[in-house]
C-alpha positions in Angstrom: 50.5 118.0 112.4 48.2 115.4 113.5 48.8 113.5 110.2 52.3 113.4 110.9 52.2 112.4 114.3 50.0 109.7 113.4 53.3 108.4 111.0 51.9 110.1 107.6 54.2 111.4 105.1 53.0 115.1 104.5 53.6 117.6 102.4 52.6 120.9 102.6 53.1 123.4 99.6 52.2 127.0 100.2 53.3 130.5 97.9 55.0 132.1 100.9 58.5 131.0 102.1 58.7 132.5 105.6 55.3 130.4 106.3 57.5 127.2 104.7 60.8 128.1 107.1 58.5 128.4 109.8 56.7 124.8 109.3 60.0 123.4 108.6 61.1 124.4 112.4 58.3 123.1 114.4 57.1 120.3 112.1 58.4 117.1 113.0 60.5 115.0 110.2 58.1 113.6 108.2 56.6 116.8 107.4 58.1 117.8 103.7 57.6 121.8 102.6 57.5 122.9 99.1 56.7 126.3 97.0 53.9 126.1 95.4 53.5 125.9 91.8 52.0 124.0 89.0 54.5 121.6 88.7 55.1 121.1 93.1 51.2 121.2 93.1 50.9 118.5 90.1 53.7 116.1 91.3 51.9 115.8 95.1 48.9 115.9 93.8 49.3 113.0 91.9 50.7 110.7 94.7 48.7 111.9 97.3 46.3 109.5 99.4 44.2 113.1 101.0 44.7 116.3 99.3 43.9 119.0 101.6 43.2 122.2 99.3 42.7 125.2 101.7 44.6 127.8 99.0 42.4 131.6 99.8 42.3 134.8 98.2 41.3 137.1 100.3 37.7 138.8 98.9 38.0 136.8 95.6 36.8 133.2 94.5 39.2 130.8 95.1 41.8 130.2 92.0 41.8 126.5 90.3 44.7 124.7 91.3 43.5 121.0 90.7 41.9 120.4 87.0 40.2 117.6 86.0 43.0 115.9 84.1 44.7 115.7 87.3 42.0 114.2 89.3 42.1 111.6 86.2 45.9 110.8 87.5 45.4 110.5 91.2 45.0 107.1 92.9 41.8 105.3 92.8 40.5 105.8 96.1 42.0 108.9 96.8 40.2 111.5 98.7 40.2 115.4 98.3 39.2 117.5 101.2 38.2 121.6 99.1 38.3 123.6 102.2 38.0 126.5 99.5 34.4 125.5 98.4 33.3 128.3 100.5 34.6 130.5 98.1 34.1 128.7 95.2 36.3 125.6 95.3 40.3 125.0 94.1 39.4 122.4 92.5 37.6 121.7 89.1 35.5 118.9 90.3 34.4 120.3 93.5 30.7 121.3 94.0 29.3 122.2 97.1 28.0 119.5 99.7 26.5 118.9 102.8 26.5 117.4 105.9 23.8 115.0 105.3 25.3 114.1 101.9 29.2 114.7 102.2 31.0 113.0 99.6 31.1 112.0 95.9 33.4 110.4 93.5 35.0 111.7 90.0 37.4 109.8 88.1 37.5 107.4 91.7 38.8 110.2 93.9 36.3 110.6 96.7 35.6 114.3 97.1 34.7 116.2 100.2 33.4 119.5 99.4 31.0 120.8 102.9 30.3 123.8 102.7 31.0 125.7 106.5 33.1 122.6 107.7 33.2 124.3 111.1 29.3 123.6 111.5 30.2 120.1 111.9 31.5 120.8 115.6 29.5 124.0 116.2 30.2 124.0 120.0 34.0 123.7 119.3 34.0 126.0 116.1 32.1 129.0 118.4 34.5 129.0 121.2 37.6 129.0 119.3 35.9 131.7 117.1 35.3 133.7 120.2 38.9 133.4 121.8 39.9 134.4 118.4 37.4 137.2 117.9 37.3 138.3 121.3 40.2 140.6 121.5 38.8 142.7 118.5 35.4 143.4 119.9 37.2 144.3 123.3 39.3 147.0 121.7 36.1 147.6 119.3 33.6 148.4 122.3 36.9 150.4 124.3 38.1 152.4 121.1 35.3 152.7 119.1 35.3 151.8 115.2 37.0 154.5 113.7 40.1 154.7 116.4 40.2 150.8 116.2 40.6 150.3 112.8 43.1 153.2 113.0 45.1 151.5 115.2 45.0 147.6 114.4 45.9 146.8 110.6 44.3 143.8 110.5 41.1 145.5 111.9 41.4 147.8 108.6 42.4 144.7 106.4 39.1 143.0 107.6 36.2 145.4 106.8 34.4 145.0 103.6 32.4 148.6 103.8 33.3 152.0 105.6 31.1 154.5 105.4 29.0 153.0 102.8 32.0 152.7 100.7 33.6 149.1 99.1 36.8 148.5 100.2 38.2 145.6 99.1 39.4 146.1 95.3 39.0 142.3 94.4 35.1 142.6 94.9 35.0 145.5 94.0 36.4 144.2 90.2 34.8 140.9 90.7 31.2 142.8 90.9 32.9 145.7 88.3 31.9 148.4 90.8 34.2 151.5 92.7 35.8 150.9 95.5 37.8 153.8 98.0 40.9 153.4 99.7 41.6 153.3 103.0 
């Protein structure tokens, strides 16, 4: 949104359609929606000034939308921003960085891979993970765990272990061991 406002052309590609319909409401003009796929993801890719690649699987490493052959294709100067390097990048090129040391360039696309990108505004990152969080821990601290996650979803869809059990059946494959139902 701030890209556009600014007078950027933007594109933003995602797999699910009611998130596209929505952005196509409140976006302004100059905001262009597309399904993602290999061919929507090559063709923007490739004419793209920033690439933004924040694509997340939830409890699995990130999947590799953005090979090397295409960084070979973009513009020289180019930058890609791999908010996914936290789970293990989207794109081949990506390695993890720092803040110290932020970028470095393949093929002449400057990469940006920072690991916890939030750490770079610590003060703002914390507050709006507490408005976010705070909710949660109220009904948390009022319900207790077991009739919390009972009634919120997205309390159950967030836990990792319950009982000393693995919940989450993409780590649970990714580290080949059980994991329960809940």
């Amino acid at each position: 949104k701030m890209a556009a406002g600014l007078g950027a052309k933007v594109t933003v590609l995602d797999v699910n359609l009611n998130r596209l319909r929505y952005l196509d409401e409140i976006m302004p003009a100059n905001v262009h929606t597309l399904m993602s796929n290999p061919h929507t993801i090559r063709d923007a890719v490739r004419r793209a000034d920033l690439v933004i690649s924040s694509v997340l699987k939830r409890g699995d490493k990130a999947p590799c939308l953005i090979d090397r052959k295409l960084i070979s294709e973009m513009r020289k100067g180019a930058v890609i921003v791999d908010v996914a390097i936290d789970q293990g990048g989207s794109v081949e090129t990506s390695r993890p960085t720092t803040h110290e040391d932020p970028t470095y360039v393949v093929d002449g696309v400057v990469h940006y891979c920072v690991t916890n990108m939030p750490g770079a505004v610590a003060r703002t990152s914390t507050y709006a993970l507490t408005n976010a969080t705070l909710p949660y821990i109220l009904l948390l601290a009022n319900l207790g765990y077991e009739k919390a996650i009972e009634e919120q979803y997205c309390l159950r869809q967030s836990l990792n272990m319950l009982r000393g059990d693995l919940v989450i059946q993409e780590v649970a494959k990714c580290f080949q061991l059980p994991w329960k139902e809940i």
